[in-house]
Biotite code that builds the C-alpha atoms (Angstrom):
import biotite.structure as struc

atoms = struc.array([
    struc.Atom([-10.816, -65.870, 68.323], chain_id="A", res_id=1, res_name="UNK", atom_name="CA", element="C"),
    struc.Atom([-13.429, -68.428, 67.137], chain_id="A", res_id=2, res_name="UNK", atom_name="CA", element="C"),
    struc.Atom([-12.490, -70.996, 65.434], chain_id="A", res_id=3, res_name="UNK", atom_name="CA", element="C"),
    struc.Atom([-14.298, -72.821, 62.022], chain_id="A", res_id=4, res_name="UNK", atom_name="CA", element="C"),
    struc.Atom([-15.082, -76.365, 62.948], chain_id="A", res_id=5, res_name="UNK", atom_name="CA", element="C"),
    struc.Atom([-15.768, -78.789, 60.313], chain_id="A", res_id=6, res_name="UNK", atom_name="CA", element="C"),
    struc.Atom([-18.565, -81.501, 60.262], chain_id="A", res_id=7, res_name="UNK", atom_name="CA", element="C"),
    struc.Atom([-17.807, -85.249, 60.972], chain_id="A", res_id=8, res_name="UNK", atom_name="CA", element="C"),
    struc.Atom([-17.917, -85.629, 57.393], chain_id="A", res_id=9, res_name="UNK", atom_name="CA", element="C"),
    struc.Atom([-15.121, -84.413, 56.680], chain_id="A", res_id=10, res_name="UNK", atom_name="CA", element="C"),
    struc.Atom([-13.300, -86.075, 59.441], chain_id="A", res_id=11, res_name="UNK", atom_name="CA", element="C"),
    struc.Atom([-14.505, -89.476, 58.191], chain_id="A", res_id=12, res_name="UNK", atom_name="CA", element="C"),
    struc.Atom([-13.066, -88.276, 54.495], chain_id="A", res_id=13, res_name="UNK", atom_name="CA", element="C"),
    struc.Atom([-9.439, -87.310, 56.295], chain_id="A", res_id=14, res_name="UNK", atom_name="CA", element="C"),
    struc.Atom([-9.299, -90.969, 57.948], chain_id="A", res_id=15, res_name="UNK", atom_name="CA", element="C"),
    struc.Atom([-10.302, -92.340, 54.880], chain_id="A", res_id=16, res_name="UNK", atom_name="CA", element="C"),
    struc.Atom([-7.360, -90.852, 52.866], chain_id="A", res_id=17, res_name="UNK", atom_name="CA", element="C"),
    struc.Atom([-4.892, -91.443, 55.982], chain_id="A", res_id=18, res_name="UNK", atom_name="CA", element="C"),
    struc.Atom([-1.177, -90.906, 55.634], chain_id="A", res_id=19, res_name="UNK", atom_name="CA", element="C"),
    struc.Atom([-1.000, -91.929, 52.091], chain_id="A", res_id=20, res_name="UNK", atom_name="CA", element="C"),
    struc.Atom([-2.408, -88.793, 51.248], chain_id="A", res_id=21, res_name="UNK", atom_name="CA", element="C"),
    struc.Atom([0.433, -86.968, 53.119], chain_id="A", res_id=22, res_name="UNK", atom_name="CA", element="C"),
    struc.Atom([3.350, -85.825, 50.815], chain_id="A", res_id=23, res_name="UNK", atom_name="CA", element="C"),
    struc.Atom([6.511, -84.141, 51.520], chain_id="A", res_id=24, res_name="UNK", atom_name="CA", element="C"),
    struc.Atom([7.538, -81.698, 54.277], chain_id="A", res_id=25, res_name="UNK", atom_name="CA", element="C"),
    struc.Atom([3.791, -83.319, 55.713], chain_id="A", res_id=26, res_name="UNK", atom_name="CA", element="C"),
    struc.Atom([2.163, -81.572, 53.636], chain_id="A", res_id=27, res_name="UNK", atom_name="CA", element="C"),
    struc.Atom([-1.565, -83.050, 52.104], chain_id="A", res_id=28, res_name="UNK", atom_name="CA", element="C"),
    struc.Atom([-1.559, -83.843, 48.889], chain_id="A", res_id=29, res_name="UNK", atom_name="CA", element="C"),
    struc.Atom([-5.418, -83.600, 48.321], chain_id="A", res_id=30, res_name="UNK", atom_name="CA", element="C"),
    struc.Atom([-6.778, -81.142, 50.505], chain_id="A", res_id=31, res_name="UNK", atom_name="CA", element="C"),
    struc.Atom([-10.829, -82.406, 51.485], chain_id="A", res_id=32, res_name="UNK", atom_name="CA", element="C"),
    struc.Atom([-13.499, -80.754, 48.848], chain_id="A", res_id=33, res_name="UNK", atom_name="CA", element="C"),
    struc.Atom([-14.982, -79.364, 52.106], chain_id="A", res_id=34, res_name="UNK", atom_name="CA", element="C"),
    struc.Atom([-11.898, -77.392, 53.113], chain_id="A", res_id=35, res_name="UNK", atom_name="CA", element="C"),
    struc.Atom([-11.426, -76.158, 49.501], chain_id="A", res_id=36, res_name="UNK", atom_name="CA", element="C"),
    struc.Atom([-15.039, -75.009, 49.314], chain_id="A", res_id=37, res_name="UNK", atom_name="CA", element="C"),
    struc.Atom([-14.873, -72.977, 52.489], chain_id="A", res_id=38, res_name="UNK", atom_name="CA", element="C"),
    struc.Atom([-11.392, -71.927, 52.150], chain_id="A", res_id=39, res_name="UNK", atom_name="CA", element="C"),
    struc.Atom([-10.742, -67.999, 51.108], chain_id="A", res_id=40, res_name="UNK", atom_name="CA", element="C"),
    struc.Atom([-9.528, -66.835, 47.673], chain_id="A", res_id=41, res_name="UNK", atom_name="CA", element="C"),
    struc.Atom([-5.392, -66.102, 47.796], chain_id="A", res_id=42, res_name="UNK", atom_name="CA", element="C"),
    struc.Atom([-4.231, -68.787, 49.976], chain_id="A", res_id=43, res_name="UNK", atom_name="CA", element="C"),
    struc.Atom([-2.226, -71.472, 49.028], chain_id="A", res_id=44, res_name="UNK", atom_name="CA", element="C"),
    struc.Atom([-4.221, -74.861, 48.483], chain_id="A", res_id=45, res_name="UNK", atom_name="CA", element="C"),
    struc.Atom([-0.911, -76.826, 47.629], chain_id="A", res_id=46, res_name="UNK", atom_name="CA", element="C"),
    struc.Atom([0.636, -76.642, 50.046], chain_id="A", res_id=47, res_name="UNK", atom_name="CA", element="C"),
    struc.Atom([-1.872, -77.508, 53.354], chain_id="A", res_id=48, res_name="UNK", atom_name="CA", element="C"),
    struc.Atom([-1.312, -79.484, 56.474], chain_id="A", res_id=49, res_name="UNK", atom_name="CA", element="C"),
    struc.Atom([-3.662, -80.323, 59.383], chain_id="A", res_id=50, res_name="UNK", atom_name="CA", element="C"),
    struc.Atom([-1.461, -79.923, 62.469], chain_id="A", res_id=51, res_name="UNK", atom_name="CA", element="C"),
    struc.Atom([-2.500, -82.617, 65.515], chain_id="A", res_id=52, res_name="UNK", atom_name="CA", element="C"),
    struc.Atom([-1.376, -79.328, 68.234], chain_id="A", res_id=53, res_name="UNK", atom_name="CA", element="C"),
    struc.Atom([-4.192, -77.826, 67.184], chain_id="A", res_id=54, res_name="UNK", atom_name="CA", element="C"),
    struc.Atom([-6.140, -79.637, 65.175], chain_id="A", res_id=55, res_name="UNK", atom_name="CA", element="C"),
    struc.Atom([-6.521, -76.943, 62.841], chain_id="A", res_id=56, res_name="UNK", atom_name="CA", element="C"),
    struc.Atom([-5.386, -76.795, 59.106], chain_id="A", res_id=57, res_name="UNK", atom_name="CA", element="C"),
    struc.Atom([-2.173, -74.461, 58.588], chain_id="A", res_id=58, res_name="UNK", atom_name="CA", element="C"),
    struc.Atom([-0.896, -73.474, 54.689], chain_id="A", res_id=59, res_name="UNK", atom_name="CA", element="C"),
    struc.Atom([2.293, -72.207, 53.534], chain_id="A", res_id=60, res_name="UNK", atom_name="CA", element="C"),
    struc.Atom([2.921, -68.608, 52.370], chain_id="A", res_id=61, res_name="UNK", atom_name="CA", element="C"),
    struc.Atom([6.022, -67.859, 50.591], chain_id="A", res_id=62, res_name="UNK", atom_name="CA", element="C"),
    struc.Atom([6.570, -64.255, 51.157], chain_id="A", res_id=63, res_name="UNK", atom_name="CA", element="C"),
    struc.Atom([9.060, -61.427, 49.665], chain_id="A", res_id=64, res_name="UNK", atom_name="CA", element="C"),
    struc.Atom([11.483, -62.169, 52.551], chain_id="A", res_id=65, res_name="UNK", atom_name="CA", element="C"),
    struc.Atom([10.568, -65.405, 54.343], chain_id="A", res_id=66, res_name="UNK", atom_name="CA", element="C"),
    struc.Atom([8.362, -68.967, 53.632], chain_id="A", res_id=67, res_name="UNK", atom_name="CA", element="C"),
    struc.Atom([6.005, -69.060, 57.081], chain_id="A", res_id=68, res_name="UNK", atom_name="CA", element="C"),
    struc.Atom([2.787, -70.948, 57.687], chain_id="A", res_id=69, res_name="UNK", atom_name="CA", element="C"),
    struc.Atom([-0.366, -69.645, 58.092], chain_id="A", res_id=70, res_name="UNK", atom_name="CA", element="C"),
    struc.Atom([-3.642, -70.510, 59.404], chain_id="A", res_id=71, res_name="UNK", atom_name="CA", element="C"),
    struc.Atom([-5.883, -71.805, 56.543], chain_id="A", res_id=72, res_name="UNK", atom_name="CA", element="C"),
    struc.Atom([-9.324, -69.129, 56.694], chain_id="A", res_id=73, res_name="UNK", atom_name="CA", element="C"),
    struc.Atom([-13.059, -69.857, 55.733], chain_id="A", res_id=74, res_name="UNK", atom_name="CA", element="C"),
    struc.Atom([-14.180, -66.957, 53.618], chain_id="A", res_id=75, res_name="UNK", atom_name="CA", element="C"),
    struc.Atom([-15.292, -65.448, 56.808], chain_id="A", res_id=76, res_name="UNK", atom_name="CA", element="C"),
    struc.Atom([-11.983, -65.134, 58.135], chain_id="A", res_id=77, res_name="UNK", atom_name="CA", element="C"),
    struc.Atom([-12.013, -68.015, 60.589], chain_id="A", res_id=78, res_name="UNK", atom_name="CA", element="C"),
    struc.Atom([-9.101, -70.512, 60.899], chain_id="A", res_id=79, res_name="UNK", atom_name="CA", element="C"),
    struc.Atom([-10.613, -74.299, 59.600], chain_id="A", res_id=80, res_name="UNK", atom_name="CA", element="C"),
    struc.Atom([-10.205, -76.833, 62.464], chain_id="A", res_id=81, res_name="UNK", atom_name="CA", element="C"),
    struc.Atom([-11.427, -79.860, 62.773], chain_id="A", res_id=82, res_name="UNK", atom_name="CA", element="C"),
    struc.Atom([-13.284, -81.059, 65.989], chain_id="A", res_id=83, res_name="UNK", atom_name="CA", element="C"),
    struc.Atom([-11.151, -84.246, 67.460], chain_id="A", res_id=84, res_name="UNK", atom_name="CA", element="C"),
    struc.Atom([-12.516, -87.407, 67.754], chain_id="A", res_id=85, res_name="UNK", atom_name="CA", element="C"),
    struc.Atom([-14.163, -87.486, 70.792], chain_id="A", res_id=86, res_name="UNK", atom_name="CA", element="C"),
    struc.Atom([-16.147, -84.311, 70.241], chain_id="A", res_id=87, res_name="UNK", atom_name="CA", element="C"),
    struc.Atom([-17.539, -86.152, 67.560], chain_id="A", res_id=88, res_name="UNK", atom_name="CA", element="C"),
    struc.Atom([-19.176, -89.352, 68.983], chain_id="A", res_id=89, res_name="UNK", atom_name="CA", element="C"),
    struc.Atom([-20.395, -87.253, 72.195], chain_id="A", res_id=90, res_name="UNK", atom_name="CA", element="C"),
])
């Protein structure tokens, strides 16, 4: 499975922010502009974290029967992840 990585841009933007701009239950409370402008219709946007196992952004779906998360998807169908740190500077 291949994974979306964003640019350093939007890593600098998420350091920028740092955790005052996580809310309850760790969730973001502005998601980036670049993850909302690559991010696929019908997921919810309110409710996204970036989790450090992966590195990847995650969204909750509350479903008929249970609340899960779900891995955030570019319009392609690719799960959003950002590259860490020292991908970046190499």
């Amino acid at each position: 499975m291949k994974k979306f990585v964003l640019s350093i841009g939007l890593l600098t933007t998420l350091i920028a922010c740092g955790p005052a701009s996580v809310g309850g239950g760790g969730f973001m409370r502005d998601v980036p502009e670049d993850v909302v402008a690559i991010a696929a219709p019908n997921q919810n946007l309110n409710s996204v974290k970036l989790k450090e196992e992966d590195n990847c952004f995650w969204y909750e779906h509350v479903g008929p029967v249970e609340t899960t998360l779900l891995p955030l998807r570019s319009k392609r169908g690719q799960h959003i992840c950002m590259r860490p740190a020292s991908e970046e500077t190499s």
